[in-house]
C-alpha positions as CSV (number, residue, x, y, z in Angstrom):
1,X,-45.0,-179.7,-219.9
2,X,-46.0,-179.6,-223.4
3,X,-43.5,-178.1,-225.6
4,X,-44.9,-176.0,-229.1
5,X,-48.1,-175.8,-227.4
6,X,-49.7,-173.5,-230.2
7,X,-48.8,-175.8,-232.9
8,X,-51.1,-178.2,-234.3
9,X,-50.2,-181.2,-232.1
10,X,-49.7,-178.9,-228.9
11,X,-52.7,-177.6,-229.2
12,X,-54.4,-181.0,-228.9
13,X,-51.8,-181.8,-226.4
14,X,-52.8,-179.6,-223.8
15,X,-56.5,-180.1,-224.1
16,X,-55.9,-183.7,-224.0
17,X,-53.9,-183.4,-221.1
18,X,-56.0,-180.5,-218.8
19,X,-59.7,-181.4,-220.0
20,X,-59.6,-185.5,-220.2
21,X,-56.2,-186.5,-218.4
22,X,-57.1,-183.8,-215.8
23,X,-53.6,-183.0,-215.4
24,X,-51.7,-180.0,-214.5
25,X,-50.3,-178.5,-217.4
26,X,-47.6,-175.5,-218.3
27,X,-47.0,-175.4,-222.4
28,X,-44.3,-173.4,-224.0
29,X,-44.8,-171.1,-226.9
30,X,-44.1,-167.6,-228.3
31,X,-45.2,-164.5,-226.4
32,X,-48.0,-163.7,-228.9
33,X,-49.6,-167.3,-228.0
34,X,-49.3,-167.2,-224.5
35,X,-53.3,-166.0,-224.3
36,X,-54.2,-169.0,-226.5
37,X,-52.7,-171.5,-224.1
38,X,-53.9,-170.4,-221.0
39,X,-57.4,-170.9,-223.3
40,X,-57.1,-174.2,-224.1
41,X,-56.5,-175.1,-220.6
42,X,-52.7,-174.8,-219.5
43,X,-52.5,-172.9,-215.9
44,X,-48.9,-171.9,-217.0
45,X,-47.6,-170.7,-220.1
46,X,-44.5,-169.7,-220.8
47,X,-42.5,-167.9,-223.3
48,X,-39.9,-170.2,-224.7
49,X,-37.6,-166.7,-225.9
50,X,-36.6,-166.7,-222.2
51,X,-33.0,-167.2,-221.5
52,X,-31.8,-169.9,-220.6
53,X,-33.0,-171.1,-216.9
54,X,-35.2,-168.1,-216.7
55,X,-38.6,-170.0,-218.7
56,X,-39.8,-173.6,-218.7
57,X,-36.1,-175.2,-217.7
58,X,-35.8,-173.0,-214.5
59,X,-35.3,-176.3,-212.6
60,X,-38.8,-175.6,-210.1
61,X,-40.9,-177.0,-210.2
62,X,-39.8,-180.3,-212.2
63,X,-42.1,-181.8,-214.5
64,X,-43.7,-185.2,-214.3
65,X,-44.0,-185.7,-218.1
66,X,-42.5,-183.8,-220.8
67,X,-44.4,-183.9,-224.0
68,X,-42.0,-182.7,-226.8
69,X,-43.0,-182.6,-230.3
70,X,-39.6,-180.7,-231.5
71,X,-36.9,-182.2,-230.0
72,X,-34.5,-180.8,-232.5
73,X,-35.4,-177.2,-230.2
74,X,-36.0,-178.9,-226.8
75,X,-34.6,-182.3,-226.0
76,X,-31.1,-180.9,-225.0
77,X,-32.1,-178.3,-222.6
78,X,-34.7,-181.0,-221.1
79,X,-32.5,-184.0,-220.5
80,X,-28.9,-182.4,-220.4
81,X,-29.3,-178.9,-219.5
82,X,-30.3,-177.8,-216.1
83,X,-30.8,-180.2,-213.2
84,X,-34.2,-180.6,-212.1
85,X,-36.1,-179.8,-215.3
86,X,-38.1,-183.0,-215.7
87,X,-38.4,-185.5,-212.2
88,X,-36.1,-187.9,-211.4
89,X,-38.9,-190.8,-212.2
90,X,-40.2,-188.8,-215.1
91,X,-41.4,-189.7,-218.6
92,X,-39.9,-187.7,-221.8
93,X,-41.9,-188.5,-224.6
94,X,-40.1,-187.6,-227.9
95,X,-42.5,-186.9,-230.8
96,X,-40.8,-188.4,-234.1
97,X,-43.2,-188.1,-236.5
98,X,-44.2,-185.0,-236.0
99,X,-43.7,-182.1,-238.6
100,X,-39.4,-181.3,-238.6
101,X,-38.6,-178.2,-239.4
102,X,-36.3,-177.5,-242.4
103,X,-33.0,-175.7,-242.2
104,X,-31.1,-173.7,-244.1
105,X,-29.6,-176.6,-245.8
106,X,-32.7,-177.9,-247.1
107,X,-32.6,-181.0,-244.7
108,X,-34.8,-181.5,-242.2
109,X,-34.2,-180.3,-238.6
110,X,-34.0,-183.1,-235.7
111,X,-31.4,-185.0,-233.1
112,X,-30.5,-187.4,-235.3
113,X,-28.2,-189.9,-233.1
114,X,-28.9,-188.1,-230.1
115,X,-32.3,-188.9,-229.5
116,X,-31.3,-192.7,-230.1
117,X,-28.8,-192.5,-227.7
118,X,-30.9,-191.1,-225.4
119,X,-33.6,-193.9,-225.7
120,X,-30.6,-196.6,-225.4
121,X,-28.9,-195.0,-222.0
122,X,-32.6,-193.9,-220.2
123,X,-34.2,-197.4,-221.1
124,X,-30.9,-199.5,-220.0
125,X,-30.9,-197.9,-216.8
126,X,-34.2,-198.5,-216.4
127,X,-33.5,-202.5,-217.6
128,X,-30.9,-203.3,-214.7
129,X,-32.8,-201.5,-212.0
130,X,-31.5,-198.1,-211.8
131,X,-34.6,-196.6,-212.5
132,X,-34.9,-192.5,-213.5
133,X,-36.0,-191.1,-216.3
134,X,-38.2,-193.1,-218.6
135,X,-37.6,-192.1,-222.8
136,X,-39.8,-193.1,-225.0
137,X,-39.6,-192.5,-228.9
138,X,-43.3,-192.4,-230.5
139,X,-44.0,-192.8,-234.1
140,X,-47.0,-191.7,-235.0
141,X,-49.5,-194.2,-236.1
142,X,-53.3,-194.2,-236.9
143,X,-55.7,-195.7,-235.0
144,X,-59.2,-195.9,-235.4
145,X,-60.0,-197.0,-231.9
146,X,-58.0,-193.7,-230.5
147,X,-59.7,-191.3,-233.3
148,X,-63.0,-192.7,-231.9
149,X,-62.1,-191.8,-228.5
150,X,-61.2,-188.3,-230.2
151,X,-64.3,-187.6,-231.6
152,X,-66.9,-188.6,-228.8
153,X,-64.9,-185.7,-226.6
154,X,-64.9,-183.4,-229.8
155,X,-68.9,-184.1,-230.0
156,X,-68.9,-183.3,-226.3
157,X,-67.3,-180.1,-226.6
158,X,-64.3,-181.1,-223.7
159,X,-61.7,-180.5,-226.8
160,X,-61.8,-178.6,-230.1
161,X,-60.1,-178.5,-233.4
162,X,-57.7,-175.5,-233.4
163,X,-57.6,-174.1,-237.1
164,X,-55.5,-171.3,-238.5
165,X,-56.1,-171.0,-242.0
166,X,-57.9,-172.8,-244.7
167,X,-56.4,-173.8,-248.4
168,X,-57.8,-174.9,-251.7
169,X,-56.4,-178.4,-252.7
170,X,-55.0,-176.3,-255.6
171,X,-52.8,-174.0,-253.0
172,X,-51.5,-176.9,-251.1
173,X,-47.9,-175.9,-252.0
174,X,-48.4,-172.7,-250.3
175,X,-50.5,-174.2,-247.2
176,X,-46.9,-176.6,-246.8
177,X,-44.8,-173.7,-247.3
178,X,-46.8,-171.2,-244.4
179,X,-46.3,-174.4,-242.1
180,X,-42.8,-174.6,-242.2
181,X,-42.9,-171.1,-241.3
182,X,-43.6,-172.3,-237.8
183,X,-46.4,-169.5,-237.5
184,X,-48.9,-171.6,-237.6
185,X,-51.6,-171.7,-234.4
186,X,-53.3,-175.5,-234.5
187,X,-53.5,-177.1,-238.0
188,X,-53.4,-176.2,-241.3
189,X,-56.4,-177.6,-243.0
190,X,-56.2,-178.4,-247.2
191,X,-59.9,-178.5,-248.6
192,X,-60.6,-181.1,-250.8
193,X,-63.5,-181.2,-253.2
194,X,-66.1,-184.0,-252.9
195,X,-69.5,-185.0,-254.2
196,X,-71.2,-182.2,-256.4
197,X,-68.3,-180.0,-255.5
198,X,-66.0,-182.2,-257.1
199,X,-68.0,-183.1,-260.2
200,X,-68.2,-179.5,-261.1
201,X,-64.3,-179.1,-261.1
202,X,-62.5,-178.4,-263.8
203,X,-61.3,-180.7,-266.8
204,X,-58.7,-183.0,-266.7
205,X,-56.1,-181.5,-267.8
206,X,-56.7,-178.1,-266.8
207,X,-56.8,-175.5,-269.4
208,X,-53.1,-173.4,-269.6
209,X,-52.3,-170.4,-267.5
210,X,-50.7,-167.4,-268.4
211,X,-47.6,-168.9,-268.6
212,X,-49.0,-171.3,-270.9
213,X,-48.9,-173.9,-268.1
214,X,-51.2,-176.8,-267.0
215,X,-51.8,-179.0,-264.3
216,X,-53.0,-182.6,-265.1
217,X,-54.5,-185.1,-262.1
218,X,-53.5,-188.6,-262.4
219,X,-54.8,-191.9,-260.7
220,X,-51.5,-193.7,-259.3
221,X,-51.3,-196.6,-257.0
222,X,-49.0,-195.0,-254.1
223,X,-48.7,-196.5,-251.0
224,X,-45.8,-195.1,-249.1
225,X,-43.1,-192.1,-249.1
226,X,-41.5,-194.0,-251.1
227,X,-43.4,-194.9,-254.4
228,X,-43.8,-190.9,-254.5
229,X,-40.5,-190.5,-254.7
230,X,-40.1,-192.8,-257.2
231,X,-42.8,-191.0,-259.3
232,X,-40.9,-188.3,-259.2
233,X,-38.3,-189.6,-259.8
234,X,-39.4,-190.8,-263.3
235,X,-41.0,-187.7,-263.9
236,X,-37.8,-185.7,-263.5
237,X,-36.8,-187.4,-266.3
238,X,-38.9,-185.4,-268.7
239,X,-36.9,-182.1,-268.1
240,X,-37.8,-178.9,-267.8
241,X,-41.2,-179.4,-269.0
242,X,-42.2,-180.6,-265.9
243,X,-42.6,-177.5,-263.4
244,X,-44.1,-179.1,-260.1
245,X,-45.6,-182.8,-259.1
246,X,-47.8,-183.1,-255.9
247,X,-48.1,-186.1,-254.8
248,X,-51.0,-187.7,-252.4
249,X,-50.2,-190.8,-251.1
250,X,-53.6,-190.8,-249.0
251,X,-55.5,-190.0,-252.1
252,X,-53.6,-191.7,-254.3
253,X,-52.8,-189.5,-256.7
254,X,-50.4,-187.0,-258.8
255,X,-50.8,-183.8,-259.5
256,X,-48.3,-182.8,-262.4
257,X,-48.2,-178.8,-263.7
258,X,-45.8,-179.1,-267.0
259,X,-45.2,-176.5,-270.0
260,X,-44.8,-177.9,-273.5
261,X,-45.4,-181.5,-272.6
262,X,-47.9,-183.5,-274.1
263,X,-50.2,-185.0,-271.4
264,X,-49.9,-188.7,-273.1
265,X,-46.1,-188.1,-272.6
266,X,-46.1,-187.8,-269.0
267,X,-49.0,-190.5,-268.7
268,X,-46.6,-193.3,-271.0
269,X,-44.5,-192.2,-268.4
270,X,-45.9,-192.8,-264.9
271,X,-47.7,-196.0,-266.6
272,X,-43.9,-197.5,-267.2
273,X,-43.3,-197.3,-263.7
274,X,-47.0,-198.8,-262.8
275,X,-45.7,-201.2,-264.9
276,X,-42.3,-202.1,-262.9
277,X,-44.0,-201.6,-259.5
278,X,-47.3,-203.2,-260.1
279,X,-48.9,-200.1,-259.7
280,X,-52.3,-199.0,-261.4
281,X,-52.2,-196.1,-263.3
282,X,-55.0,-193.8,-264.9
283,X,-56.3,-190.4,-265.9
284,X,-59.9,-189.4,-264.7
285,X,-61.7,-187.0,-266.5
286,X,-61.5,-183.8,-264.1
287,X,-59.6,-182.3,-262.0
């Protein structure tokens, strides 16, 4: 069973699973998608509106392997909700880097404590003999020897790259903000411009908008979560002249849009805290 199977990691999931794992395979999504799944190979998909142990957790039959990307949603009804759900001997795998959603709060969606529970009763049982259900809690990680695998059965044609929408680099706030939405069939994809596209951007900084405005790229040394926190952390400290900073730790860089700021202010700025984290720190010509 693969939970969110419209989503951009179900999708995959259920390819992976029917096309190369040749496995048996029911997916859950919302009505609307139901179509899409039976597409990408699942021989049962079901509406996860259902009530309660009238959809996927009707108790027959029980599932081998539960594949659950959003356990904040799932985990509950899987592993304490209905008997018979997922096989005694079966394998819950939990997801937990994939995409949370965010509540009303602000703060990210998810078990919390409960999914670590669950991992320390399942696997302890399992450790003095009892056997049952096997938990594991996967972090995702990349691999170049899996993407390899990926690609010689994308080349093949046995899976495909499910795509709802496209986004300039320059709209990537929107493109984050339409994924939380959780409307999203397969990925959301943020075009980048390289090569001669990319030379014939625009100036670095941008000229002002209409709201007098501008976005300015910067160079920064991020390597984690955390040293883009930190950046904007620092930058928060400039006020209200700073309206919005993207941050791309794969790319490396920072994106700041400001009003009334001085580009040099913001660069003296991030290079103080190069400075204290030993980061590099530069402004390229365009954007």
């Amino acid at each position: 069973l693969v939970h969110a199977g419209s989503g951009g990691l179900g999708s995959f999931a259920v390819q992976w699973a029917s096309k190369v794992l040749g496995m048996e395979v029911s997916a859950t999504a919302s009505a609307r998608n139901l179509e899409m799944l039976r597409g990408l190979g699942a021989a049962e998909a079901v509406d996860y509106g259902l009530p309660d142990g009238e959809g996927w957790d009707a108790g027959e039959p029980a599932y081998d392997v539960v594949f659950d990307p959003m356990s904040y949603m799932y985990e509950g009804r899987t592993l304490g909700g209905r008997p018979g759900v997922l096989a005694d001997d079966g394998h819950y795998i939990n997801i937990a880097s994939s995409g949370w959603a965010v509540g009303e709060e602000g703060m990210e969606d998810a078990n919390g404590l409960s999914s670590y529970l669950n991992l320390l009763y399942y696997s302890a049982r399992r450790l003095v003999g009892l056997g049952g259900i096997r938990y594991s809690f996967v972090a995702v990680n990349p691999s170049g020897e899996q993407l390899s695998q990926v690609l010689a059965e994308l080349e093949k044609g046995t899976v495909k790259a499910v795509i709802d929408s496209e986004f300039e680099l320059k709209d990537a706030r929107a493109a984050y903000e339409f994924l939380e939405t959780g409307r999203a069939r397969g990925k959301v994809v943020i075009r980048i411009p390289h090569g001669d596209e990319a030379a014939a951007g625009r100036a670095n900084p941008g000229p002002p908008d209409s709201d007098g405005a501008r976005e300015t790229l910067f160079n920064v040394g991020l390597h984690c979560e955390g040293c883009a926190n930190g950046v904007k952390g620092v930058l928060s400290k400039l006020g209200k002249g700073v309206l919005d900073v993207i941050t791309d730790v794969k790319a490396k860089t920072v994106v700041v849009r400001s009003k009334g700021l001085e580009v040099g202010d913001i660069l003296k700025a991030l290079e103080g805290w190069g400075k204290r984290s030993g980061r590099h720190v530069s402004l390229p010509d365009r954007i």
